[in-house]
N, C-alpha and C positions, 0 to 999 in steps of 0.2 A: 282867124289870125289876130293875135295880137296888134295893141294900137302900142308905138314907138314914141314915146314922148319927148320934149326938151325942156333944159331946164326953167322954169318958170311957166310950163303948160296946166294947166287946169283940165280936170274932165270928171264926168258927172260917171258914179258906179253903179249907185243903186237904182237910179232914173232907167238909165241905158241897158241896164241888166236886172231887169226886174225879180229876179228868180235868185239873185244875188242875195245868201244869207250868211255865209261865212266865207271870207278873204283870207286865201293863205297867202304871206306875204312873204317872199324869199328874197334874201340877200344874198351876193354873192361875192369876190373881188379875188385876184391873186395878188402875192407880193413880189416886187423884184428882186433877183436872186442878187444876194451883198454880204459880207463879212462883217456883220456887227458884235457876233456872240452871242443872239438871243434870237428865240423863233419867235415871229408874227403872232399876235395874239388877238384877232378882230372881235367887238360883240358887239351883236343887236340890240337894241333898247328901245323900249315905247313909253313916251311918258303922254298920260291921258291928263290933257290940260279943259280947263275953264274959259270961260269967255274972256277970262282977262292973260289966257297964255301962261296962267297956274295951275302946278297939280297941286290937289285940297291936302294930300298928305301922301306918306310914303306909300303907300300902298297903288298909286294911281304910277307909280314908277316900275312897270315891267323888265328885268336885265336878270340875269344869269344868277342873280339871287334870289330875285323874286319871279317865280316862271308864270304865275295866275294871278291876275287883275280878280279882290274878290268877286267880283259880278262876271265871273269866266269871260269876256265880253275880249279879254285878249288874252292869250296862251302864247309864250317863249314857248319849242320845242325843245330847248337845250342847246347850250354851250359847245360852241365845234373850235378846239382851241390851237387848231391846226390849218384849219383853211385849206388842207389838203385835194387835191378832187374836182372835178367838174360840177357845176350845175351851183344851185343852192349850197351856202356856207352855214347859214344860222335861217331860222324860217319863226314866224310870228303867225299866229292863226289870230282873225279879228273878227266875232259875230257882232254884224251889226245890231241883230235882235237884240243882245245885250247892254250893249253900252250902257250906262248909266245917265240920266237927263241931264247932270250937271257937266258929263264931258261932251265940249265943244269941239274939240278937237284931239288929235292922236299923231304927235311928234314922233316921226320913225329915224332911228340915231344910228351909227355906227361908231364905234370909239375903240383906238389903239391902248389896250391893257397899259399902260407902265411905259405909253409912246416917250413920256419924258425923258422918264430915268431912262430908258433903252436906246433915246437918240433914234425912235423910230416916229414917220409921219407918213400925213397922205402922199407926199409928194414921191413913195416908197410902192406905196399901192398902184394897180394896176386890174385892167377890166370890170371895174366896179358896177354893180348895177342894183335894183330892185324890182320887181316883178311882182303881179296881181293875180291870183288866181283863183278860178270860182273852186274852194275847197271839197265841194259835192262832184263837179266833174271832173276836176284835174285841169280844164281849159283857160291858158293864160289869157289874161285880156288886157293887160297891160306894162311894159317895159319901158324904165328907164335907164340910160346907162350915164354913167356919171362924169365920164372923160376922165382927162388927164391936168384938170385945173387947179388942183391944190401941188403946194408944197412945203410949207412948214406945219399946217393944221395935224391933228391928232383925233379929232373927233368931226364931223359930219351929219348935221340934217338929211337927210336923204330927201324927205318926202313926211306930206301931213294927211292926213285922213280927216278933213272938215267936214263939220253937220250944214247942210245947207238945207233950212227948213225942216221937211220928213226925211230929205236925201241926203245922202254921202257923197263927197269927191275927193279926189284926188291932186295933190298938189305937187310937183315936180320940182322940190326944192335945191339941196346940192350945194345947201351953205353950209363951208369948213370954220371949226373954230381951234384956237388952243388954247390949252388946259387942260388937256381931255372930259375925263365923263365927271369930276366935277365943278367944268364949267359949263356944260350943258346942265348939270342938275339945278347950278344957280340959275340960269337962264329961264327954266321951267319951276323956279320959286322953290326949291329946295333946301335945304341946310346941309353943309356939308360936313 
């Protein structure tokens, strides 16, 4: 059975799950049904940062443009620009075997396409969550849902994947920013 996190929960993946070598990580959220003129647009995003909360260059920024981290170490499955459906929205594969030694950490984002121009935000989303799962079985091991605590944000931390020593954890993050995706790429030392 899955462990159910809160925001600001820590937990250890690869300690506790020893057998743990690649992390499928699914996203999920619906939108509230509203008359704006434009469909919901949500995407996933990983930017693999540095000890100082930089990524070294673009390439350590995973999103719907870029699906492969070169060190395969994280995989976008693809752009779902409907949101349509149950279960997982957008899905990120993470091999920990891979990662690279100078990523410290793995920022996992969600950000509203053009939330500006569309007059779309979090506070619009609904049932949001993130989920861990051991990629070889299928077997989730850990959920977080996001609640209903934003409302003007456009883009969203969800959750970090930190190197702790030889191990990985889990961070339960769930901080909204706006600007959308980029002012998370400033954030993660980006150029926009």
């Amino acid at each position: 059975m899955a462990i159910q996190l809160s925001k600001g929960q820590r937990i250890d993946l690869t300690k506790t799950n020893p057998g743990l070598v690649k992390g499928l990580i699914g996203l999920g959220w619906d939108t509230n049904k509203y008359q704006g003129g434009s469909d919901f647009d949500l995407d996933a995003s990983a930017f693999l940062v540095d000890a100082n909360n930089r990524c070294q260059n673009d390439l350590d920024f995973v999103f719907y443009n870029n699906l492969e981290h070169p060190s395969k170490s994280v995989i976008h499955t693809g752009d779902n620009r409907t949101g349509e459906g149950d279960g997982d929205d957008e899905q990120l594969i993470v091999d920990f075997s891979q990662i690279p030694a100078h990523v410290d950490k793995i920022g996992i984002t969600v950000t509203i396409h053009d939330g500006e121009t569309r007059h779309q935000n979090f506070g619009q989303v609904s049932n949001a969550f993130v989920r861990l799962a051991d990629e070889a079985t299928g077997e989730e091991l850990l959920r977080f849902d996001l609640g209903e605590d934003f409302s003007i944000e456009t883009s969203v931390v969800v959750c970090e994947l930190y190197r702790h020593g030889s191990e990985w954890k889990f961070n339960a993050i769930g901080s909204g920013f706006s600007g959308g995706l980029a002012s998370l790429c400033r954030n993660y030392g980006l150029d926009v």
